[in-house]
N, CA, C and O atoms as a GROMACS GRO file, in nm:
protein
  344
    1UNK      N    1   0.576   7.207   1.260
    1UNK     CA    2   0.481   7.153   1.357
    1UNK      C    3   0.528   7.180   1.499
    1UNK      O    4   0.457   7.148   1.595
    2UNK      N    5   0.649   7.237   1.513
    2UNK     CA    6   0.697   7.275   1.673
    2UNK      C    7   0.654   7.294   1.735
    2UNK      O    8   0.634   7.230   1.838
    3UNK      N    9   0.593   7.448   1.686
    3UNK     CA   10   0.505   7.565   1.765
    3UNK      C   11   0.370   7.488   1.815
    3UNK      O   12   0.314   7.520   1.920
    4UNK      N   13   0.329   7.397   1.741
    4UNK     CA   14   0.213   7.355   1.796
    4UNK      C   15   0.254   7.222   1.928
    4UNK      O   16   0.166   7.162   1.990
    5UNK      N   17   0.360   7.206   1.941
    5UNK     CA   18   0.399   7.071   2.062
    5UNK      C   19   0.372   7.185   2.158
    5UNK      O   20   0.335   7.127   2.260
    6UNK      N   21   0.371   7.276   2.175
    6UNK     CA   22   0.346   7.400   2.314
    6UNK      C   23   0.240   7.480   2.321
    6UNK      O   24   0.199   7.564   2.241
    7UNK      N   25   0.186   7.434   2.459
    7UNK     CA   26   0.035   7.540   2.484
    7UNK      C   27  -0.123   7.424   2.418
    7UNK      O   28  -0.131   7.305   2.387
    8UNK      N   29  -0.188   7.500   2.422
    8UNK     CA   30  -0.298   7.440   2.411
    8UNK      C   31  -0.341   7.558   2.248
    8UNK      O   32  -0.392   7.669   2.234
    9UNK      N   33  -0.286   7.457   2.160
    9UNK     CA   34  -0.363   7.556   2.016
    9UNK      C   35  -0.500   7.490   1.984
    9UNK      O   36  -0.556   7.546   1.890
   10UNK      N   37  -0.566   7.389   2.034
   10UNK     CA   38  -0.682   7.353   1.988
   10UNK      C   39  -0.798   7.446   1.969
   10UNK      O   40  -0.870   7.460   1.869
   11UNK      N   41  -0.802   7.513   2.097
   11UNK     CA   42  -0.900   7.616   2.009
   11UNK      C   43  -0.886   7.691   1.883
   11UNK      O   44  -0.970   7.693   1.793
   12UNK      N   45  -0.764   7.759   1.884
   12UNK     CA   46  -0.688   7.824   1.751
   12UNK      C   47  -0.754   7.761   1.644
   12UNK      O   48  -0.851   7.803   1.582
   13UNK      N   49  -0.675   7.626   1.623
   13UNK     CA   50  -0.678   7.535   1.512
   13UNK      C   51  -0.798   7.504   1.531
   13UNK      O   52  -0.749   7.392   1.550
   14UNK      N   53  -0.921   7.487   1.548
   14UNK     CA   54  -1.013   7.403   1.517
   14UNK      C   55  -1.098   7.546   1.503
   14UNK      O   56  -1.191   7.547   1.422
   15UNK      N   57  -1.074   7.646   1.567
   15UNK     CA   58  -1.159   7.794   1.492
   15UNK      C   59  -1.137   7.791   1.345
   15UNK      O   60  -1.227   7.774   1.263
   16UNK      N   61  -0.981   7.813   1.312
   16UNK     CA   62  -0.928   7.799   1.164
   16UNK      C   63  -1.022   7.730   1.083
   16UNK      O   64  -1.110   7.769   1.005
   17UNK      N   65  -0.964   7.565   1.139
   17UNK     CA   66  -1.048   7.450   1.066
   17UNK      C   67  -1.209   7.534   0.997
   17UNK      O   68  -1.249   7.582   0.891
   18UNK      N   69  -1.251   7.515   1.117
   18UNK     CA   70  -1.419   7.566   1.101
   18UNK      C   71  -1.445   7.692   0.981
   18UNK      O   72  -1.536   7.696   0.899
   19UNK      N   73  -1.327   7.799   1.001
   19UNK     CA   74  -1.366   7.938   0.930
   19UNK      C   75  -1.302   7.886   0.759
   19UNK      O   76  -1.362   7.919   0.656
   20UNK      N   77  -1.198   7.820   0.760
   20UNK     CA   78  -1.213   7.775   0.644
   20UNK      C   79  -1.280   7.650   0.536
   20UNK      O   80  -1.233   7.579   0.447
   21UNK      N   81  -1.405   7.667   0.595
   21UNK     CA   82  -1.505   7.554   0.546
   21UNK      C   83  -1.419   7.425   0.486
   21UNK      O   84  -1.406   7.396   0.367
   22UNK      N   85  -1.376   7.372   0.575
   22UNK     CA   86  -1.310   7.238   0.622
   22UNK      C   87  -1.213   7.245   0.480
   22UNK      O   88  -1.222   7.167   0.385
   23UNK      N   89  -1.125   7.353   0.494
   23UNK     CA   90  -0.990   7.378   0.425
   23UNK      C   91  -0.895   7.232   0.426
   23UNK      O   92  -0.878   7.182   0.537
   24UNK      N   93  -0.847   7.179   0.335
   24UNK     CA   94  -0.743   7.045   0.273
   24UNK      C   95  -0.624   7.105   0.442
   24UNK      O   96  -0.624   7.048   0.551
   25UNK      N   97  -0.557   7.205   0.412
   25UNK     CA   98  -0.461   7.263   0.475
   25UNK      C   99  -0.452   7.281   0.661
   25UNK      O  100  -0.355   7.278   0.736
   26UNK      N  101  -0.629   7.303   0.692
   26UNK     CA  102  -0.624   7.390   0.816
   26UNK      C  103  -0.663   7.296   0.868
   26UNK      O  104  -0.642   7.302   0.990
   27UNK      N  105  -0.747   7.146   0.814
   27UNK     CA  106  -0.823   7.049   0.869
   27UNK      C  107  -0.688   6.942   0.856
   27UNK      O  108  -0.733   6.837   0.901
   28UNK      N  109  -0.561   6.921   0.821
   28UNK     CA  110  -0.434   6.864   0.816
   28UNK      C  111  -0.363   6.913   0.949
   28UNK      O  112  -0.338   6.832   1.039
   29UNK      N  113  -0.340   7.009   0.957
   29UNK     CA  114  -0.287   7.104   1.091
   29UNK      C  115  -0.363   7.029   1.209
   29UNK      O  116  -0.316   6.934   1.272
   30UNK      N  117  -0.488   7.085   1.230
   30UNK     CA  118  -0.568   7.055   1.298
   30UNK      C  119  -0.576   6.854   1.350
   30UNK      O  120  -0.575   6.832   1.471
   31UNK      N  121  -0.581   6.752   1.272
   31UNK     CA  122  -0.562   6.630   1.258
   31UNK      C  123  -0.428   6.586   1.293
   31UNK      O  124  -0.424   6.475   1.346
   32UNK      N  125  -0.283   6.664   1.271
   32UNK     CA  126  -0.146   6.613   1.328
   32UNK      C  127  -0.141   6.700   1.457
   32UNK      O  128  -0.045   6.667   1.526
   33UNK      N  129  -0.205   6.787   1.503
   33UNK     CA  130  -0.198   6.803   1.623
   33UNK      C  131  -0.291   6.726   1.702
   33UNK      O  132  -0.222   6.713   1.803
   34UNK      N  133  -0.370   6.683   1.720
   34UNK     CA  134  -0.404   6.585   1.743
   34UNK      C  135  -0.359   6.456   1.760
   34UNK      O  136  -0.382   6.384   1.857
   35UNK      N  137  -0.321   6.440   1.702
   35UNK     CA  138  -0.246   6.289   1.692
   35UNK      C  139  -0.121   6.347   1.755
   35UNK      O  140  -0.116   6.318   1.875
   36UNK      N  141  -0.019   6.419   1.711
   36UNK     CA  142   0.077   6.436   1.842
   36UNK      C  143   0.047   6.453   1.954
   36UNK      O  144   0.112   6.382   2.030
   37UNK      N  145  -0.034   6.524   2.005
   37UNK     CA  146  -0.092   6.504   2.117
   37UNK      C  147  -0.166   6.471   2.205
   37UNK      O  148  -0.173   6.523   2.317
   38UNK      N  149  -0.246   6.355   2.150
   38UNK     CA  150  -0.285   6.230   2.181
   38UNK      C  151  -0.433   6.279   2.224
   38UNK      O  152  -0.476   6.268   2.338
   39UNK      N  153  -0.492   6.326   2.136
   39UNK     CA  154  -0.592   6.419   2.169
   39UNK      C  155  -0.724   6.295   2.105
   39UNK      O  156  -0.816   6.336   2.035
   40UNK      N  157  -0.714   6.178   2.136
   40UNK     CA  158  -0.796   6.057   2.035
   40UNK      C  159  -0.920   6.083   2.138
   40UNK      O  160  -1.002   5.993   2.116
   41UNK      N  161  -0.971   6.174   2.246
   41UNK     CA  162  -1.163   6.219   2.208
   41UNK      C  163  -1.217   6.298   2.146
   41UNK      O  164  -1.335   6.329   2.162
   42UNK      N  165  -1.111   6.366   2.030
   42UNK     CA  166  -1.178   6.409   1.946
   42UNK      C  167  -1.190   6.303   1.794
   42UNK      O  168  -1.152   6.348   1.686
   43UNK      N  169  -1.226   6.211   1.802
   43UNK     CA  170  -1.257   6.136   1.744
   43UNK      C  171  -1.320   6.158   1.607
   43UNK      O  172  -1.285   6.135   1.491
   44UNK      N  173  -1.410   6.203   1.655
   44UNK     CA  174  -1.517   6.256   1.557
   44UNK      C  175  -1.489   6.373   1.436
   44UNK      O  176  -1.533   6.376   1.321
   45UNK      N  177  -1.380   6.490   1.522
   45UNK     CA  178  -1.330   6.560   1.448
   45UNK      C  179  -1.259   6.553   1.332
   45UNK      O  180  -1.255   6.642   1.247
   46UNK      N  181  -1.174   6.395   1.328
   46UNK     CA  182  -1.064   6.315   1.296
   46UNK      C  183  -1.139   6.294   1.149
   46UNK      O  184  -1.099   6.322   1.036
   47UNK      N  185  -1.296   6.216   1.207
   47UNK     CA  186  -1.287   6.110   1.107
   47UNK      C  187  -1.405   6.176   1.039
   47UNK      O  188  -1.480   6.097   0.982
   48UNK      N  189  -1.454   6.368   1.030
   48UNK     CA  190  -1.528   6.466   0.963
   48UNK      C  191  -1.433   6.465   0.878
   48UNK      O  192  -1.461   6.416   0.768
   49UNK      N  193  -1.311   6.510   0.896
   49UNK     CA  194  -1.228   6.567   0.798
   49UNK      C  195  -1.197   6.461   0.727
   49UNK      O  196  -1.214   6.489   0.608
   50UNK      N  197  -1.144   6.304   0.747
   50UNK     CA  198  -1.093   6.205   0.673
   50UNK      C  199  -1.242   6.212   0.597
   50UNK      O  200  -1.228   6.272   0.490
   51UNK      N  201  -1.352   6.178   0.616
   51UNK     CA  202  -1.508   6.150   0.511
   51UNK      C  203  -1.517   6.296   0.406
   51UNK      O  204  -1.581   6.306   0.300
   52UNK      N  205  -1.441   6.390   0.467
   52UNK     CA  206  -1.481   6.497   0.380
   52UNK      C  207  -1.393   6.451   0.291
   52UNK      O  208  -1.440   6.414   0.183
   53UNK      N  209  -1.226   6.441   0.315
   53UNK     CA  210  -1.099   6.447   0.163
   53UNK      C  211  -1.144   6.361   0.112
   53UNK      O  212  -1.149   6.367  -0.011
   54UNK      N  213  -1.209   6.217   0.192
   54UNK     CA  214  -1.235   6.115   0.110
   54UNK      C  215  -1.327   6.107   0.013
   54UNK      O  216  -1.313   6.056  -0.098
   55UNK      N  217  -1.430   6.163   0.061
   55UNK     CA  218  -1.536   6.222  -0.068
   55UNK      C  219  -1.522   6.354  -0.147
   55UNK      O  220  -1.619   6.375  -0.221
   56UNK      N  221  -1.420   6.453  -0.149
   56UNK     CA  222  -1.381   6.511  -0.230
   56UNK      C  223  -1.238   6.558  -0.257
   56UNK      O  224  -1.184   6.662  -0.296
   57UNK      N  225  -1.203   6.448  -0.223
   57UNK     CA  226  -1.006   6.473  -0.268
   57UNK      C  227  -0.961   6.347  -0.228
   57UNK      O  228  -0.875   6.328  -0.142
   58UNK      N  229  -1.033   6.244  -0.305
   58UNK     CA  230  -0.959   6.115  -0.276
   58UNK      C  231  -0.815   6.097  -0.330
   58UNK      O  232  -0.734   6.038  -0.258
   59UNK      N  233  -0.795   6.122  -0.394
   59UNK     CA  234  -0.620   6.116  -0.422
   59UNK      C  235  -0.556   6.162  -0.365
   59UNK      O  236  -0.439   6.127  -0.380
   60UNK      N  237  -0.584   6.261  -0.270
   60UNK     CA  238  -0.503   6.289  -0.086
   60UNK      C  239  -0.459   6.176  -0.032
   60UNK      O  240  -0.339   6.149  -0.032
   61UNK      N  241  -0.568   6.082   0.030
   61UNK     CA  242  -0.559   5.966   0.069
   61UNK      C  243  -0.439   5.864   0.006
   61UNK      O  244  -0.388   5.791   0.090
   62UNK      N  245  -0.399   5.853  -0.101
   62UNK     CA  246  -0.320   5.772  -0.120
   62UNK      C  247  -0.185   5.833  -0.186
   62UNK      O  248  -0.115   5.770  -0.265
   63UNK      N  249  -0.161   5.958  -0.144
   63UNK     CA  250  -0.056   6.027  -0.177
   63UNK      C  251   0.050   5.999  -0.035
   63UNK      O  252   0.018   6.029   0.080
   64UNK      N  253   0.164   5.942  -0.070
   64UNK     CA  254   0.243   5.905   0.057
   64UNK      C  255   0.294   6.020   0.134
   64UNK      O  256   0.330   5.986   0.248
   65UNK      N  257   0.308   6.133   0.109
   65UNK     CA  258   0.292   6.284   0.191
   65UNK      C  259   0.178   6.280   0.286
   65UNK      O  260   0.200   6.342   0.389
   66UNK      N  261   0.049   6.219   0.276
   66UNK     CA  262  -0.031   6.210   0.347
   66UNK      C  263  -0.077   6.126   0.456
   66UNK      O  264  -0.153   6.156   0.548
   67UNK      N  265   0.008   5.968   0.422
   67UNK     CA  266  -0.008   5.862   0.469
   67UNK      C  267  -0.070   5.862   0.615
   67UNK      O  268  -0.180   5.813   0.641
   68UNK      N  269  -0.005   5.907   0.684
   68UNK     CA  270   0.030   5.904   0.818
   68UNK      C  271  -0.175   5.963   0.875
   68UNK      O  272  -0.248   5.916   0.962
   69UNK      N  273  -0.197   6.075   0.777
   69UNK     CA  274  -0.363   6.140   0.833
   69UNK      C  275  -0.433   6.011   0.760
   69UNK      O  276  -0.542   5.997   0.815
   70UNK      N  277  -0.420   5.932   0.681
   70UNK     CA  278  -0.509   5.824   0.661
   70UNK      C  279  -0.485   5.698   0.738
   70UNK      O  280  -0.548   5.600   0.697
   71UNK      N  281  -0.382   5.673   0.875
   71UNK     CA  282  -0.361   5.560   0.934
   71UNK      C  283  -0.486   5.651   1.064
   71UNK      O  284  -0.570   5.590   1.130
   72UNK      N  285  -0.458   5.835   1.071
   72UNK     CA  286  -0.538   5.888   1.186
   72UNK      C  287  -0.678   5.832   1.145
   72UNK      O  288  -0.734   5.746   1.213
   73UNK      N  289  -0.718   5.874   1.056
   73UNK     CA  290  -0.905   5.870   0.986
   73UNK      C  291  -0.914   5.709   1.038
   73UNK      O  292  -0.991   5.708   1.134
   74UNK      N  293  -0.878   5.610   1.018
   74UNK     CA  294  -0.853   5.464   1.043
   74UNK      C  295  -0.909   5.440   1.175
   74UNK      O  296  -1.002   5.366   1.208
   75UNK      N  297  -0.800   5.551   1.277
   75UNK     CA  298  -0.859   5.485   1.412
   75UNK      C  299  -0.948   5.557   1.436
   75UNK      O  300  -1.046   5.500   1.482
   76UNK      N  301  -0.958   5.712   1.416
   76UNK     CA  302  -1.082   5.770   1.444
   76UNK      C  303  -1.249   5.668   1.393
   76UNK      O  304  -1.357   5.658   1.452
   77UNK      N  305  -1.207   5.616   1.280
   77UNK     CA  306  -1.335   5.562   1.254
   77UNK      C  307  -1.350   5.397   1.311
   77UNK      O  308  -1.452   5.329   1.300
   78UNK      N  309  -1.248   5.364   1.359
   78UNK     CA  310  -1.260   5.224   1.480
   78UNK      C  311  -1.331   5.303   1.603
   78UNK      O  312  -1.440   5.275   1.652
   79UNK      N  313  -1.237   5.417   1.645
   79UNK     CA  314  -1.303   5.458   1.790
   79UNK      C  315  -1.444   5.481   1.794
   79UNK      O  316  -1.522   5.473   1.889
   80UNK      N  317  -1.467   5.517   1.654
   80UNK     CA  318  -1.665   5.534   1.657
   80UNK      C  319  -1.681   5.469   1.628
   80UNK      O  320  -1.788   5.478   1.568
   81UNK      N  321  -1.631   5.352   1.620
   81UNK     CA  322  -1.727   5.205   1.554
   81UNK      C  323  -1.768   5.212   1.412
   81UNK      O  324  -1.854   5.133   1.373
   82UNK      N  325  -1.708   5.309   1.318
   82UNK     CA  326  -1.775   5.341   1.229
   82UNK      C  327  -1.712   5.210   1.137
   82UNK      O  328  -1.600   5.246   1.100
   83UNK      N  329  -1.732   5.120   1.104
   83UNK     CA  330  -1.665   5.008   1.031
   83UNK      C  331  -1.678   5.043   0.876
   83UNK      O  332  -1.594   5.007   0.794
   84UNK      N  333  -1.786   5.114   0.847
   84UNK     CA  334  -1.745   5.102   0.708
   84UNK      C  335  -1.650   5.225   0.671
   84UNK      O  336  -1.584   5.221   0.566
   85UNK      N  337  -1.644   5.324   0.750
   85UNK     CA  338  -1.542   5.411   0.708
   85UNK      C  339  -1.409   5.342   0.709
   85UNK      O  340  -1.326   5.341   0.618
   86UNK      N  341  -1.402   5.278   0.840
   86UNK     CA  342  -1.271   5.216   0.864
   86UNK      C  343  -1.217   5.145   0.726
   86UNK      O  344  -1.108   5.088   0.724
   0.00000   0.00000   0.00000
């Protein structure tokens, strides 16, 4: 995750994200850079990808390798008010 503490990869990563029709892998990347870099107005981006694993790879979610992108999906879906995602 180094390479990504330097420069601005958001465009990079969120092209990725997009070209791999919301890839487990590229939409993970994309979500801890974010959160390292405190990038919380993309909000929305956060809590696409948490509704997508959650509706088709729920056992992501509670795999402790993952923990940390299901505390992100959490606030992303407070910051939209989304309560029942939350």
């Amino acid at each position: 995750m180094s390479e990504l503490q330097y420069g601005d990869q958001l465009p990079s990563l969120l092209l990725e994200y997009k070209n791999s029709n919301k890839g487990f892998e590229q939409g993970k990347k994309l979500v801890e850079y974010l959160a390292l870099n405190r990038q919380n107005q993309h909000a929305e981006l956060i809590l696409d990808f948490g509704i997508f694993v959650a509706q088709n790879s729920p056992k992501k979610l509670s795999d402790v390798t993952y923990g940390h992108l299901t505390e992100e999906f959490f606030y992303a879906a407070l910051d939209l008010k989304q309560l029942d995602w939350a």
